[in-house]
mmJSON file of the N, C-alpha and C atoms, coordinates in Angstrom:
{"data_MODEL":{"atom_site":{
"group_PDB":["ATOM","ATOM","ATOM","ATOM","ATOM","ATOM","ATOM","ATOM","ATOM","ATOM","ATOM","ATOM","ATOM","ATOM","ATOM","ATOM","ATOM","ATOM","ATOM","ATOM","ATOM","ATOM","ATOM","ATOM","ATOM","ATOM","ATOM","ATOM","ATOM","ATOM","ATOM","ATOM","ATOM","ATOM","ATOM","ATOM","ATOM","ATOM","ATOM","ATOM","ATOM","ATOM","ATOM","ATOM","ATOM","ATOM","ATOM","ATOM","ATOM","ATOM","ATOM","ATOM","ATOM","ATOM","ATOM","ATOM","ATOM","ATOM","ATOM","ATOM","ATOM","ATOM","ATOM","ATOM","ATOM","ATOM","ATOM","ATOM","ATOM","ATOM","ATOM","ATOM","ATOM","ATOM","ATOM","ATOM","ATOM","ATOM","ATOM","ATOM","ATOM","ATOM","ATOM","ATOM","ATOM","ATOM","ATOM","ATOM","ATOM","ATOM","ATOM","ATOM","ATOM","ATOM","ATOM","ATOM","ATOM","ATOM","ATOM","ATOM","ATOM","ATOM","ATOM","ATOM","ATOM","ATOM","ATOM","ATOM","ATOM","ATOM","ATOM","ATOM","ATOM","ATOM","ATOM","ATOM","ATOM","ATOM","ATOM","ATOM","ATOM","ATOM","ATOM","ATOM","ATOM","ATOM","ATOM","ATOM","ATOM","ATOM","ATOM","ATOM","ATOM","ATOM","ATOM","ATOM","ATOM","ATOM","ATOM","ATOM","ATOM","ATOM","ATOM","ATOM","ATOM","ATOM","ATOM","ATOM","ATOM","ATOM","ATOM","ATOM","ATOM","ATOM","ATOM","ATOM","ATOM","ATOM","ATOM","ATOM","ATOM","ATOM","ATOM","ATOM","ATOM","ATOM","ATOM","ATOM","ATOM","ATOM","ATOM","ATOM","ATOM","ATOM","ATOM","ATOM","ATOM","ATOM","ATOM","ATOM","ATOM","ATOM","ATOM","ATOM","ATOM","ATOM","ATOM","ATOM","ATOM","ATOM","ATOM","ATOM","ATOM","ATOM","ATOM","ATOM","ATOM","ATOM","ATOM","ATOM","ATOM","ATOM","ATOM","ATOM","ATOM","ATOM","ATOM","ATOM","ATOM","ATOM","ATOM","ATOM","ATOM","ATOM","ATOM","ATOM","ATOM","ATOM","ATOM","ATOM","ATOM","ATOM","ATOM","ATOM","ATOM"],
"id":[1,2,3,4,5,6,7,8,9,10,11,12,13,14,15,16,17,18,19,20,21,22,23,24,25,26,27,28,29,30,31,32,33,34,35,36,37,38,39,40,41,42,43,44,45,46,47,48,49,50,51,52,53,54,55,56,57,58,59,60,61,62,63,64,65,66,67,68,69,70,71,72,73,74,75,76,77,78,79,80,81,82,83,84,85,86,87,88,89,90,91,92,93,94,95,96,97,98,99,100,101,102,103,104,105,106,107,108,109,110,111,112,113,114,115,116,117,118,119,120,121,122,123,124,125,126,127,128,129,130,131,132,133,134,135,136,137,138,139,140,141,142,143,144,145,146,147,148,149,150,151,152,153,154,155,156,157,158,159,160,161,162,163,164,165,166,167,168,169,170,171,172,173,174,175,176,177,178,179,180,181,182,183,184,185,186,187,188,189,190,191,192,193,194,195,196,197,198,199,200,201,202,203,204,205,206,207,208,209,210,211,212,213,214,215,216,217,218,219,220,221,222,223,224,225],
"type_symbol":["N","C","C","N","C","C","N","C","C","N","C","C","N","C","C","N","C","C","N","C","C","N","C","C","N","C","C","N","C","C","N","C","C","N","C","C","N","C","C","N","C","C","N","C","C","N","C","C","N","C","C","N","C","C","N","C","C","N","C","C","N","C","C","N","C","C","N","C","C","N","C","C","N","C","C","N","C","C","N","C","C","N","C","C","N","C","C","N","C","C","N","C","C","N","C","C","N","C","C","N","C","C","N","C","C","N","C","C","N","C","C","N","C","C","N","C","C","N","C","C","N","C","C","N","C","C","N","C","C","N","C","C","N","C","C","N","C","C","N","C","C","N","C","C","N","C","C","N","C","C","N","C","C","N","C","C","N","C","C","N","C","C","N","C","C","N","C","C","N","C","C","N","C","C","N","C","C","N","C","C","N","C","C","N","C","C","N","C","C","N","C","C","N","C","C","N","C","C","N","C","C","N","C","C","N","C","C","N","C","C","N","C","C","N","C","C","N","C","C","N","C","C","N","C","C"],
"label_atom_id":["N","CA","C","N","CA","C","N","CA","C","N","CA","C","N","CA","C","N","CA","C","N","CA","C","N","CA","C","N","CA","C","N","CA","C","N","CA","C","N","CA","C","N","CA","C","N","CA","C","N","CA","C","N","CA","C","N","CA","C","N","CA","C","N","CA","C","N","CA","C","N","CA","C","N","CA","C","N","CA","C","N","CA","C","N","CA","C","N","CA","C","N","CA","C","N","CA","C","N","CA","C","N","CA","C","N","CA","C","N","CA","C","N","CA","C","N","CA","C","N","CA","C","N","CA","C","N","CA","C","N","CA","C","N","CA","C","N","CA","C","N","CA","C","N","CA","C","N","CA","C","N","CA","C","N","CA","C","N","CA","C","N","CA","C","N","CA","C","N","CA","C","N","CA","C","N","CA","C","N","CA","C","N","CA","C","N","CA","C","N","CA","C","N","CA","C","N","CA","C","N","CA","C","N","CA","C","N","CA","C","N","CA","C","N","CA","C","N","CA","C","N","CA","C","N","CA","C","N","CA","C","N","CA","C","N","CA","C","N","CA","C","N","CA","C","N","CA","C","N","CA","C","N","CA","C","N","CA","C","N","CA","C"],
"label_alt_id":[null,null,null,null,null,null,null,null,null,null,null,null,null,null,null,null,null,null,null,null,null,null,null,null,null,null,null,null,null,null,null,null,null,null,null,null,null,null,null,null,null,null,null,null,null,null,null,null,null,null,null,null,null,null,null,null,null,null,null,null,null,null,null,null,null,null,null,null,null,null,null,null,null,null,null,null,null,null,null,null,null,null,null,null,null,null,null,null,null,null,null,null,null,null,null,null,null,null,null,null,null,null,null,null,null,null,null,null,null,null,null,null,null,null,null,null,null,null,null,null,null,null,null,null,null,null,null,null,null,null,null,null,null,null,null,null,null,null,null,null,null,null,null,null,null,null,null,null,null,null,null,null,null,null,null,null,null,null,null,null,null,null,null,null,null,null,null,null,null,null,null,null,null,null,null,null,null,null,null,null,null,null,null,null,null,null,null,null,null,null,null,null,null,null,null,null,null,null,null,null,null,null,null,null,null,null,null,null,null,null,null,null,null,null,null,null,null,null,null,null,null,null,null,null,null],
"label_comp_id":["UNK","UNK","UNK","UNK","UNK","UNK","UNK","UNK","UNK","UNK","UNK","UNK","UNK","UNK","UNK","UNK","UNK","UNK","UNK","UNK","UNK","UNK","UNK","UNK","UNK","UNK","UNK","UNK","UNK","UNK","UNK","UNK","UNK","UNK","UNK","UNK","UNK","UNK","UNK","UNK","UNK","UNK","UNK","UNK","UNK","UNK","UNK","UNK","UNK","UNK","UNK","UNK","UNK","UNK","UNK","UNK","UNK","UNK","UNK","UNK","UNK","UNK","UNK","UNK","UNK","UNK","UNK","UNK","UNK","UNK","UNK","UNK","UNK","UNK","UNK","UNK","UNK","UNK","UNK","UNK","UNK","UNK","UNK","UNK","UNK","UNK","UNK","UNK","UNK","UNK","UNK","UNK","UNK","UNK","UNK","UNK","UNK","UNK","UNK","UNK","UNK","UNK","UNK","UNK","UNK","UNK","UNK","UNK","UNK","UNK","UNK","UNK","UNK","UNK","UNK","UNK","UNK","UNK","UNK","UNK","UNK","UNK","UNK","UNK","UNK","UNK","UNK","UNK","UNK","UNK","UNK","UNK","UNK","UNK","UNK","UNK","UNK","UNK","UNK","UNK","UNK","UNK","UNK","UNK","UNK","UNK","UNK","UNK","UNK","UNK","UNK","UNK","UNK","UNK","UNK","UNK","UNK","UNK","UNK","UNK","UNK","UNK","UNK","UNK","UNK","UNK","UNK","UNK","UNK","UNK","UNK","UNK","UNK","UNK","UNK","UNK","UNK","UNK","UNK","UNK","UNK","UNK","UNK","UNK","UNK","UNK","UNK","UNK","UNK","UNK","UNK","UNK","UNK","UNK","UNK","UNK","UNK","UNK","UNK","UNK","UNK","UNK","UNK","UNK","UNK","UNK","UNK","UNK","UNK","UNK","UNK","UNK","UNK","UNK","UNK","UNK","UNK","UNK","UNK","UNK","UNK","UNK","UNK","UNK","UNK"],
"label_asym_id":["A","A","A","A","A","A","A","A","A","A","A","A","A","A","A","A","A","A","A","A","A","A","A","A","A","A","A","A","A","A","A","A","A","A","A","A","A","A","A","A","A","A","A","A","A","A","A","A","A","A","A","A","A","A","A","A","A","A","A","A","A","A","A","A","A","A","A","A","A","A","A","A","A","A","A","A","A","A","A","A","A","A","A","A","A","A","A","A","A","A","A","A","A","A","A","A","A","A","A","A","A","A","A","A","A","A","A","A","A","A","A","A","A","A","A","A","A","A","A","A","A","A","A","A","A","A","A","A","A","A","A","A","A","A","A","A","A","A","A","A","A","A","A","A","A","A","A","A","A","A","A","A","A","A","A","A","A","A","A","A","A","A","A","A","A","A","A","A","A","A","A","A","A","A","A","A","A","A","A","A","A","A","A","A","A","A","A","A","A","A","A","A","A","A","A","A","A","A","A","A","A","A","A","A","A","A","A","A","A","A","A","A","A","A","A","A","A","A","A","A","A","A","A","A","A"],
"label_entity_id":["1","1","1","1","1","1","1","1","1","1","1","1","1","1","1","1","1","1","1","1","1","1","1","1","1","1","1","1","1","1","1","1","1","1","1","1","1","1","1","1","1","1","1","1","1","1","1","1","1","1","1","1","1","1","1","1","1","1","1","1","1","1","1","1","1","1","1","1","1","1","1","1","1","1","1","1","1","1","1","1","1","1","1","1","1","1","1","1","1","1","1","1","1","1","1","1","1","1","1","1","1","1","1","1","1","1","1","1","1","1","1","1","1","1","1","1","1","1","1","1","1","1","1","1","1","1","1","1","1","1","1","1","1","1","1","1","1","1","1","1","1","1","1","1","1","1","1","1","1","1","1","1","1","1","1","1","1","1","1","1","1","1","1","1","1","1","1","1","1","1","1","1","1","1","1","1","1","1","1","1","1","1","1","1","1","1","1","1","1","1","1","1","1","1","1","1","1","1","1","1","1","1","1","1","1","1","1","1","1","1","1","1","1","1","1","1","1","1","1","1","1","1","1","1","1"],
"label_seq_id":[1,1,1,2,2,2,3,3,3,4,4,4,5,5,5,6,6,6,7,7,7,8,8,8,9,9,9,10,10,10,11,11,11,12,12,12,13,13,13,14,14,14,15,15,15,16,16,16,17,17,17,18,18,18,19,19,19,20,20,20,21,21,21,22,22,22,23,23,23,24,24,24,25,25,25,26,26,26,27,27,27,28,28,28,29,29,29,30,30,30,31,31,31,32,32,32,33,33,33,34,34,34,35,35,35,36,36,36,37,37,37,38,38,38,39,39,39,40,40,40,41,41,41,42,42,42,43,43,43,44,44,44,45,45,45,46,46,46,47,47,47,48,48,48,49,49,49,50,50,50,51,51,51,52,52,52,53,53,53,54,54,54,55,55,55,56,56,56,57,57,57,58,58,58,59,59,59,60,60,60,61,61,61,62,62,62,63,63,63,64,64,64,65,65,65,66,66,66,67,67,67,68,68,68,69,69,69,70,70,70,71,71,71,72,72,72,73,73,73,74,74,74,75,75,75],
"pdbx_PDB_ins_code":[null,null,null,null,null,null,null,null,null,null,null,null,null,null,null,null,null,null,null,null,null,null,null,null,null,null,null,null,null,null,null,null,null,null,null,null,null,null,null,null,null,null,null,null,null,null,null,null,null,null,null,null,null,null,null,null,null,null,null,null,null,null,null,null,null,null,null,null,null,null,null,null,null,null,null,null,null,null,null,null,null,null,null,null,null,null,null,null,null,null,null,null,null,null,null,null,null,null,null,null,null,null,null,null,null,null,null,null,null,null,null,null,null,null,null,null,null,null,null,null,null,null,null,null,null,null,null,null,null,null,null,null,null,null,null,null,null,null,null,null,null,null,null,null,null,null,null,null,null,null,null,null,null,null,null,null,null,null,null,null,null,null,null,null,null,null,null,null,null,null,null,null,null,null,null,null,null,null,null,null,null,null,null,null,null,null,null,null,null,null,null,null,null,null,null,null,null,null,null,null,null,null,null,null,null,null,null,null,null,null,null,null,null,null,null,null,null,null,null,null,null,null,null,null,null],
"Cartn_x":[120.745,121.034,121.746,121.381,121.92,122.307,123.229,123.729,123.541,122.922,122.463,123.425,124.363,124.588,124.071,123.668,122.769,123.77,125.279,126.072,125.418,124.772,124.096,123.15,122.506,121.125,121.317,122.741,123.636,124.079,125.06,125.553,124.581,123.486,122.955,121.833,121.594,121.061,121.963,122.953,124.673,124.862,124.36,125.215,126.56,126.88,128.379,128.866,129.74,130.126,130.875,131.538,132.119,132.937,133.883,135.326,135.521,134.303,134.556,134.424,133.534,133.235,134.522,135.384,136.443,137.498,137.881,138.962,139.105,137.231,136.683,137.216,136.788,136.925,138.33,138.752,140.544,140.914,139.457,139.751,139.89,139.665,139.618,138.712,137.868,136.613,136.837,137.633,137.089,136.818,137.327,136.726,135.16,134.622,133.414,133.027,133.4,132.361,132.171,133.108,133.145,131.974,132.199,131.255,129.637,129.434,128.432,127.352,127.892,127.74,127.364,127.467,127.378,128.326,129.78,130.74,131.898,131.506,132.232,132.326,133.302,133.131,133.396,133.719,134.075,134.2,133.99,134.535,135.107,136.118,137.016,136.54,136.425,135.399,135.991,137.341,137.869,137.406,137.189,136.581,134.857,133.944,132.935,132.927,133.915,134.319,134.164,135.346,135.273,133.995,133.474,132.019,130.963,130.755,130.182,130.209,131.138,132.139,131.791,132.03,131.868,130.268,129.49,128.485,127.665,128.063,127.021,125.977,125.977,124.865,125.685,124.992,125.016,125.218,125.825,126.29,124.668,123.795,122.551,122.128,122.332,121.824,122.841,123.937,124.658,124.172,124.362,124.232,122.654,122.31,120.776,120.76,119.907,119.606,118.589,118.8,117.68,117.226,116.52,116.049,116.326,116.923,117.344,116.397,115.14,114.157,113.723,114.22,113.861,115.012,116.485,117.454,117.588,117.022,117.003,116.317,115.055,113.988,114.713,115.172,116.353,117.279,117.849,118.636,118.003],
"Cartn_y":[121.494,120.818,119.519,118.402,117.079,116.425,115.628,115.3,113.341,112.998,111.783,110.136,109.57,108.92,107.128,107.156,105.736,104.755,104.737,103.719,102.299,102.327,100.484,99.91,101.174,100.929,100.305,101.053,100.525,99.249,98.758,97.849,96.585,97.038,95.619,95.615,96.547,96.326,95.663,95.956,94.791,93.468,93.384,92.212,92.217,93.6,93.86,93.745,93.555,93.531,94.557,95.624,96.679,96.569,95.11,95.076,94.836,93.994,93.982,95.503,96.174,97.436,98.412,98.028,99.144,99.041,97.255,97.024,97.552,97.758,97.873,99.628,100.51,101.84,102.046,101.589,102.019,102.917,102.672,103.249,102.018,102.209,101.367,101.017,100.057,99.599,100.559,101.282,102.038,103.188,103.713,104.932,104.706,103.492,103.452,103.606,103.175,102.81,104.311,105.134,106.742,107.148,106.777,107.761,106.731,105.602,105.339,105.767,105.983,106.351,108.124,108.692,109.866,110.773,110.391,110.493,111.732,111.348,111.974,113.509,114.512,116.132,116.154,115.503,115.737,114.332,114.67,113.735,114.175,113.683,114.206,113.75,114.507,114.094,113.005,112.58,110.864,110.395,110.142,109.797,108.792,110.099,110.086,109.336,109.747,109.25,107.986,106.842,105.478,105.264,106.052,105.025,104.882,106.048,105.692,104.915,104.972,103.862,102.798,102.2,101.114,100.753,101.752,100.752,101.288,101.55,102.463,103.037,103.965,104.948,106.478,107.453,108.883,108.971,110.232,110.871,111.098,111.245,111.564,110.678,109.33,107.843,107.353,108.149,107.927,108.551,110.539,111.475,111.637,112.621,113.087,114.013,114.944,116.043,116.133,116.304,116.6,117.517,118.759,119.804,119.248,120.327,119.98,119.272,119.025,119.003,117.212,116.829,115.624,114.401,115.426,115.096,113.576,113.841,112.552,111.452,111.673,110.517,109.436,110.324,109.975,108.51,108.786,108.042,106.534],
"Cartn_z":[131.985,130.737,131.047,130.507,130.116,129.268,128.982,127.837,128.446,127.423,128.17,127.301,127.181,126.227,126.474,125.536,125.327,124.234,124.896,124.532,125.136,126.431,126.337,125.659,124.762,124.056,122.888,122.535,120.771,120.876,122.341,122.254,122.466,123.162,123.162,121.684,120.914,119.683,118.641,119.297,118.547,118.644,120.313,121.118,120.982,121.261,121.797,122.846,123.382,124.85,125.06,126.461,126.37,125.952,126.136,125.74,124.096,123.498,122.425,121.583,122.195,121.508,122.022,123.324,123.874,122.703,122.181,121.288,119.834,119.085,118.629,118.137,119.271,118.772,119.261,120.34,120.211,121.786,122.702,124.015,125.356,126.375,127.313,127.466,127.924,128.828,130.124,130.836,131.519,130.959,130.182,129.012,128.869,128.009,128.051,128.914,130.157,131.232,131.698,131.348,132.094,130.949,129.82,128.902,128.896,128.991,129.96,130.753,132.03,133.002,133.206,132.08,132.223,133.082,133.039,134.194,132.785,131.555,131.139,130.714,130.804,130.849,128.949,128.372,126.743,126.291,125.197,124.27,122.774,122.397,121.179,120.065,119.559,118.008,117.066,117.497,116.793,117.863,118.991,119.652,119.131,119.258,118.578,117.376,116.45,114.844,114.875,115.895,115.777,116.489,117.543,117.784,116.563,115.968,115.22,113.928,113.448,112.995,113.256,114.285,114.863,114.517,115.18,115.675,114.321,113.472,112.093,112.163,113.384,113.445,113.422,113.779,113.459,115.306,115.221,116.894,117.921,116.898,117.858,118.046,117.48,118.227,119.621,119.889,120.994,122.099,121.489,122.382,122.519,123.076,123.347,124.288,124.35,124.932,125.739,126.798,127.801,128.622,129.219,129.862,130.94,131.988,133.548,134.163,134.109,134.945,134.624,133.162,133.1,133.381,133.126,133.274,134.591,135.373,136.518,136.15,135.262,134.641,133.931,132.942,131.975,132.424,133.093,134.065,134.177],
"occupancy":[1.0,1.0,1.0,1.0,1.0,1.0,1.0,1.0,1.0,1.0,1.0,1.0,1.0,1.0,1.0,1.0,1.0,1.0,1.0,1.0,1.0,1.0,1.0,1.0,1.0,1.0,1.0,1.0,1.0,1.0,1.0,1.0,1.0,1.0,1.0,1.0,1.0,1.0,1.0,1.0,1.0,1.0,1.0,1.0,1.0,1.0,1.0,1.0,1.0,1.0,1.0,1.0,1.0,1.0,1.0,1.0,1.0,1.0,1.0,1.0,1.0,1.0,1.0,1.0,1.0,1.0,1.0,1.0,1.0,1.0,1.0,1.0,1.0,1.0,1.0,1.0,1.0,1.0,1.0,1.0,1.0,1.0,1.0,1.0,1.0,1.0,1.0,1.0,1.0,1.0,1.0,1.0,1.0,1.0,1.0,1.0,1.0,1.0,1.0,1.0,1.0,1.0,1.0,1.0,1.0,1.0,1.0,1.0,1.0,1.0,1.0,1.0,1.0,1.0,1.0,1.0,1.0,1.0,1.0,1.0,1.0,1.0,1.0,1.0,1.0,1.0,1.0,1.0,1.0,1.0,1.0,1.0,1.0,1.0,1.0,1.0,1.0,1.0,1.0,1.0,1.0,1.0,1.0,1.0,1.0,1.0,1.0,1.0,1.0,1.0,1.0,1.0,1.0,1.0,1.0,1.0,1.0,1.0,1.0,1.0,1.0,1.0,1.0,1.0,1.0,1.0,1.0,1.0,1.0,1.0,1.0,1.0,1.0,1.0,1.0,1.0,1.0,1.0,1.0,1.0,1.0,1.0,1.0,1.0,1.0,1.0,1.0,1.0,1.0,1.0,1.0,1.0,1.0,1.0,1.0,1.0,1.0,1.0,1.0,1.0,1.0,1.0,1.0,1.0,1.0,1.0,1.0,1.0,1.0,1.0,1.0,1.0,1.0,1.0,1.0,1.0,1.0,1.0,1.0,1.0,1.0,1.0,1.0,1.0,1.0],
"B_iso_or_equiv":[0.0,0.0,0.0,0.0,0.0,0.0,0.0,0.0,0.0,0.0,0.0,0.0,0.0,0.0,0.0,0.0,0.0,0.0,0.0,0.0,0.0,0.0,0.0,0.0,0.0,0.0,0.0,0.0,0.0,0.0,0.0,0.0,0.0,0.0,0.0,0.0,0.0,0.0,0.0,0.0,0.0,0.0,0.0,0.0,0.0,0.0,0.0,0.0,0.0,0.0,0.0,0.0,0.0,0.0,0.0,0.0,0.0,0.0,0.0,0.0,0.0,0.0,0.0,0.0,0.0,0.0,0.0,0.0,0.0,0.0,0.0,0.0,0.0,0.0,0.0,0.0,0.0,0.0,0.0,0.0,0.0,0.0,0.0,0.0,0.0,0.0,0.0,0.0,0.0,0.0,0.0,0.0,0.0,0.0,0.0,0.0,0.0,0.0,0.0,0.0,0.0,0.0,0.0,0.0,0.0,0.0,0.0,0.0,0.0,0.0,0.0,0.0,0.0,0.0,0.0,0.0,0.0,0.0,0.0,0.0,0.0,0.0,0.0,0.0,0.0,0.0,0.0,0.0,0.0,0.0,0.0,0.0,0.0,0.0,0.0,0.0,0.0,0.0,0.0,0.0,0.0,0.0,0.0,0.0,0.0,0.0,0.0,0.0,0.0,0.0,0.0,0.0,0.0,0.0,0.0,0.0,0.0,0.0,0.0,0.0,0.0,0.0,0.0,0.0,0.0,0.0,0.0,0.0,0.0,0.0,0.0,0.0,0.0,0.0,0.0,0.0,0.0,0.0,0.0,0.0,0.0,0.0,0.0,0.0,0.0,0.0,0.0,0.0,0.0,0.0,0.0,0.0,0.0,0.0,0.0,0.0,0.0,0.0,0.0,0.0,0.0,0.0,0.0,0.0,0.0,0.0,0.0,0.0,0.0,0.0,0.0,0.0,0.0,0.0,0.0,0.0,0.0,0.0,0.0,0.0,0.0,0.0,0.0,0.0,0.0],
"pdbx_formal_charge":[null,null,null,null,null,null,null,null,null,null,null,null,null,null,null,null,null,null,null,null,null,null,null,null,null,null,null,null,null,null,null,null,null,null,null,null,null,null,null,null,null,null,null,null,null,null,null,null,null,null,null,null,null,null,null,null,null,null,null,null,null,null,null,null,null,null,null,null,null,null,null,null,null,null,null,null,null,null,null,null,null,null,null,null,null,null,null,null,null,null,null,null,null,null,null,null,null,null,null,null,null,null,null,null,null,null,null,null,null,null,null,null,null,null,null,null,null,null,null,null,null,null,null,null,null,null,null,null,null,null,null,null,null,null,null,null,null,null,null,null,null,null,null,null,null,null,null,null,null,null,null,null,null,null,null,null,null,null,null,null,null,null,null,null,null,null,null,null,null,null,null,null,null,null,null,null,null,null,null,null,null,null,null,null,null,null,null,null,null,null,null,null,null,null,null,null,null,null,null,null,null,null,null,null,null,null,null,null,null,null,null,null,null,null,null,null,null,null,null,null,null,null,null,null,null],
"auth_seq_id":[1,1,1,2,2,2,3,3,3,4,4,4,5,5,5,6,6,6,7,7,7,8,8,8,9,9,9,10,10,10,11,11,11,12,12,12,13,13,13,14,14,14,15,15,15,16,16,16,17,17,17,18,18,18,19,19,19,20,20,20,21,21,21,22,22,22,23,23,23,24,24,24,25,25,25,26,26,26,27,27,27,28,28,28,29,29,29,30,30,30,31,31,31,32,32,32,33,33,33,34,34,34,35,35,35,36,36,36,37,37,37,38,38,38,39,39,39,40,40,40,41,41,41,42,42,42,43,43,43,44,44,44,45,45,45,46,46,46,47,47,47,48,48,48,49,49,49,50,50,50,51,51,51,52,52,52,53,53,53,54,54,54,55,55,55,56,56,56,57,57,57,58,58,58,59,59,59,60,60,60,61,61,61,62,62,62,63,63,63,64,64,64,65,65,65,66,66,66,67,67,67,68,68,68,69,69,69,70,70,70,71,71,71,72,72,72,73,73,73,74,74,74,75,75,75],
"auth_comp_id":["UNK","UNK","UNK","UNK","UNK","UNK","UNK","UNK","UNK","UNK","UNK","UNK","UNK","UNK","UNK","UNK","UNK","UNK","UNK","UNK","UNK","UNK","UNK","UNK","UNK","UNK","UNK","UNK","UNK","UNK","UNK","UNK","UNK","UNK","UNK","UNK","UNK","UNK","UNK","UNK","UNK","UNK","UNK","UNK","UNK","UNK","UNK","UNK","UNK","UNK","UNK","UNK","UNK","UNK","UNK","UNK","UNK","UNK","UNK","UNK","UNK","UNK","UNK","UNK","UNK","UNK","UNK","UNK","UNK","UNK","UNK","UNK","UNK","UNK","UNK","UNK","UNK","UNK","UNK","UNK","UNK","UNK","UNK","UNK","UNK","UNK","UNK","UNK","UNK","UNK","UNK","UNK","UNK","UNK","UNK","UNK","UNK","UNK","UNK","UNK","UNK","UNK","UNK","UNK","UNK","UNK","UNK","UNK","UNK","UNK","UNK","UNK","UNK","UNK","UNK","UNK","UNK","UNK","UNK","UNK","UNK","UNK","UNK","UNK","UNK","UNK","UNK","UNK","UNK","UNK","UNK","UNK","UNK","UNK","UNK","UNK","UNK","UNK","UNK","UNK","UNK","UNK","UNK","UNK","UNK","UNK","UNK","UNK","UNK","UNK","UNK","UNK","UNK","UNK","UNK","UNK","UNK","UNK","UNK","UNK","UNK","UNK","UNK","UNK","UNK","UNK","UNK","UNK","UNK","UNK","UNK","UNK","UNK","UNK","UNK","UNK","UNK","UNK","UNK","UNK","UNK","UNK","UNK","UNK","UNK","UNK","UNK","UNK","UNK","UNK","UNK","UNK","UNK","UNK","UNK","UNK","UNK","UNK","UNK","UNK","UNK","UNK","UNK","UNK","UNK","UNK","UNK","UNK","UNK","UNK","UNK","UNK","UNK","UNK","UNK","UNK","UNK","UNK","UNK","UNK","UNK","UNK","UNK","UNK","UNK"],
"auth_asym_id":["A","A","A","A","A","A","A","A","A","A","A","A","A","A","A","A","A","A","A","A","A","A","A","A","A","A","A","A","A","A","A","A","A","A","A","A","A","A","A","A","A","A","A","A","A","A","A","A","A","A","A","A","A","A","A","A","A","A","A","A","A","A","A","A","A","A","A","A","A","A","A","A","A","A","A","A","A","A","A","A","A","A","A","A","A","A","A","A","A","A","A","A","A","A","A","A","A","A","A","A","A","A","A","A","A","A","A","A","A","A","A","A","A","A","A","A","A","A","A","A","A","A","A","A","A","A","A","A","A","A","A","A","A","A","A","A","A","A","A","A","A","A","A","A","A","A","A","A","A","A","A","A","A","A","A","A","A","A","A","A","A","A","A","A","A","A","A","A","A","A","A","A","A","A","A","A","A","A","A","A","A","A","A","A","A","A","A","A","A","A","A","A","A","A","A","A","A","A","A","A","A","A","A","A","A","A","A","A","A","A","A","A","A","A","A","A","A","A","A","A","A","A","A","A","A"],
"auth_atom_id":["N","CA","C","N","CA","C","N","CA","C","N","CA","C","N","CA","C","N","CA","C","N","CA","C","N","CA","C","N","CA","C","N","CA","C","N","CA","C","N","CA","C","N","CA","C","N","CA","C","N","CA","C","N","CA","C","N","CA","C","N","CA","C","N","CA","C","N","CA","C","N","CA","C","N","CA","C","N","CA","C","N","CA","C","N","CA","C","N","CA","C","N","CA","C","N","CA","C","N","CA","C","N","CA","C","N","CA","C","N","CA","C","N","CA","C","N","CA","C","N","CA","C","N","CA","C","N","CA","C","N","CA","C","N","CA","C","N","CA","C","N","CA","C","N","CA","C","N","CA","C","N","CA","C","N","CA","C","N","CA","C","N","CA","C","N","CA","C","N","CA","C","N","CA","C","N","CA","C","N","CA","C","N","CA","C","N","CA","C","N","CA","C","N","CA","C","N","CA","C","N","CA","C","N","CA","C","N","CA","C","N","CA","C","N","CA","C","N","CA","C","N","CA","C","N","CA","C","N","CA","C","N","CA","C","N","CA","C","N","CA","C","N","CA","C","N","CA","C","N","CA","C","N","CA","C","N","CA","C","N","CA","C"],
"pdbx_PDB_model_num":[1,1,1,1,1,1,1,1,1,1,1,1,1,1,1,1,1,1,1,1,1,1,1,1,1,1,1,1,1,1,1,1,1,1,1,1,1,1,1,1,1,1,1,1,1,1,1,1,1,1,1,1,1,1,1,1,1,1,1,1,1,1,1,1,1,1,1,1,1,1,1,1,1,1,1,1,1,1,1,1,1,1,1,1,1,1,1,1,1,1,1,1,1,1,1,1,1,1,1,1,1,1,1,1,1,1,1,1,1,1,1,1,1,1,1,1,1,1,1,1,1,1,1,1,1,1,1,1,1,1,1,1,1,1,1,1,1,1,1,1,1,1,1,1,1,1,1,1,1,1,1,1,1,1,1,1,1,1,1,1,1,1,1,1,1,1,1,1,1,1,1,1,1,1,1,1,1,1,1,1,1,1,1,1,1,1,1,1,1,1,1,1,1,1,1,1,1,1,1,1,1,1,1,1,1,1,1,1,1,1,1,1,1,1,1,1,1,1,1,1,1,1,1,1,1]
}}}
């Protein structure tokens, strides 16, 4: 199982930059860059709250789901 997040897909449908989007929801630019990267083990649902917030979409335009096997494609 994969949990795949497509935070660069939002920001550049924005023309956000990380930092403007880090100041934006209220974490670090290295925060993003962890949740990014697929580096992150959770995320806290205010968390979640201001991204979506921010960028005015729904949690499944961030997150996404993927079967182990495609999980590397993904990437």
């Amino acid at each position: 199982m994969a949990i795949i997040v497509d935070l660069d897909l939002q920001l550049a449908k924005r023309n956000l930059s990380v930092g403007e989007f880090a100041d934006a929801v209220g974490i670090t630019p290295a925060n993003i860059a962890v949740l990014k990267n697929g580096r992150a083990k959770a995320v806290r649902f205010t968390t979640l709250d201001a991204i979506c917030r921010t960028l005015g979409c729904q949690p499944g335009d961030v997150l996404r789901w993927v079967p182990d096997d495609s999980a590397e494609q993904a990437r």
